[in-house]
C-alpha positions as CSV (number, residue, x, y, z in Angstrom):
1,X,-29.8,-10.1,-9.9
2,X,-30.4,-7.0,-9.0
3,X,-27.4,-4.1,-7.8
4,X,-28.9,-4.5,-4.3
5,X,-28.7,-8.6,-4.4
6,X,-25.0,-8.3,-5.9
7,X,-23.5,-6.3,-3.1
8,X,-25.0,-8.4,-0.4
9,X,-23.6,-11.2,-2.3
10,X,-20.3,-9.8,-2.8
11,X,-20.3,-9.0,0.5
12,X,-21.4,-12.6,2.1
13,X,-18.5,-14.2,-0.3
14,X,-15.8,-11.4,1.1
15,X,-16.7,-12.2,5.0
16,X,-16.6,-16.2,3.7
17,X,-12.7,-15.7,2.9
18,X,-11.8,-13.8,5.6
19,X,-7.8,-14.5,6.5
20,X,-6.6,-12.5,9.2
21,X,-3.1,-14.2,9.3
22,X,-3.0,-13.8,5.8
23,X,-3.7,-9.9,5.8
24,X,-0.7,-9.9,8.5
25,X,1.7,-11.5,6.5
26,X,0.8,-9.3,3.1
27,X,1.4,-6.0,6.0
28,X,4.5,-7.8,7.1
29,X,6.4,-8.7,4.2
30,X,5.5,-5.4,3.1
31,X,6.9,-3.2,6.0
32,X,10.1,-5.0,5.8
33,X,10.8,-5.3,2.9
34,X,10.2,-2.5,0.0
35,X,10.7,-4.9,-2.9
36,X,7.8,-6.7,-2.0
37,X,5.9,-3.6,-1.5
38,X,6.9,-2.4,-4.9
39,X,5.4,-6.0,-6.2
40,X,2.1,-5.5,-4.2
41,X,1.4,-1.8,-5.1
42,X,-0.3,-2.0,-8.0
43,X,-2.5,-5.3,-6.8
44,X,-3.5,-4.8,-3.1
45,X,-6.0,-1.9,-2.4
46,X,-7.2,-1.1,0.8
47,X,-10.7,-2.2,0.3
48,X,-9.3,-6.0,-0.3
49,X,-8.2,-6.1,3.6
50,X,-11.4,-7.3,5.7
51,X,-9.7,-5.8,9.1
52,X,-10.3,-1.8,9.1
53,X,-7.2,-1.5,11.0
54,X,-5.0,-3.8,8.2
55,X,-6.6,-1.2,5.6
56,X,-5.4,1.9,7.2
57,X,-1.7,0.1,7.6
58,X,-2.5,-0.1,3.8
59,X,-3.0,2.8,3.1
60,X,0.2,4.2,5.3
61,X,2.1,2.0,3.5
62,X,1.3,3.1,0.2
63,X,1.6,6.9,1.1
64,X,5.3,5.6,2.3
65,X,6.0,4.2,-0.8
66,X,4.9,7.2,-2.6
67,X,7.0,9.4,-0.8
68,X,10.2,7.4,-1.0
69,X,9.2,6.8,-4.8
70,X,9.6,10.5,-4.8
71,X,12.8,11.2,-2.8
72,X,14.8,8.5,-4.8
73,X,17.0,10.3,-7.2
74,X,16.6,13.4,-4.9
75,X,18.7,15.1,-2.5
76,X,17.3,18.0,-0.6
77,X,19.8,20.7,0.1
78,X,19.7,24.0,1.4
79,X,15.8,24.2,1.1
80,X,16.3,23.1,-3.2
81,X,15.8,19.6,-4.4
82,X,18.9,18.8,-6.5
83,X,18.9,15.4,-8.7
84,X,21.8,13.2,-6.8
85,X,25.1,13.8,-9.0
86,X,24.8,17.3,-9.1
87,X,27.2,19.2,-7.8
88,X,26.1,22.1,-5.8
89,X,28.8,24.6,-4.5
């Protein structure tokens, strides 16, 4: 099979297990609840949504989960990021 014949295939078999309600729910249960999207980070990509629009939620959704990856265990005061328990006077 050649690289040409292999991406049309892949791409017949993707259209063939197209789930719309099932992309939903994976954005859903995501957006409301960050334990789930902690669980689904390192498996879900945006290219495994079928829906353009459910990939760009994707990928909003995992530059959220960066970000609050990031301000966890931060406080920003006063223009500095301090580690949470420090004491700043």
């Amino acid at each position: 099979m050649s690289d040409d014949d292999a991406s049309e295939y892949h791409e017949e078999k993707r259209a063939t297990h197209v789930d719309l309600d099932a992309e939903r729910a994976v954005l859903g249960a995501a957006i409301l609840d960050n334990t789930i999207t902690g669980k689904l980070l390192p498996i879900v990509r945006p290219a495994d949504f079928y829906h353009p629009a459910h990939s760009v939620v994707w990928e909003v959704v995992e530059h959220l989960a960066r970000q609050t990856a990031r301000a966890i265990g931060r406080v920003h005061l006063g223009g500095r990021d301090v580690p949470n328990g420090e004491t700043v006077v």
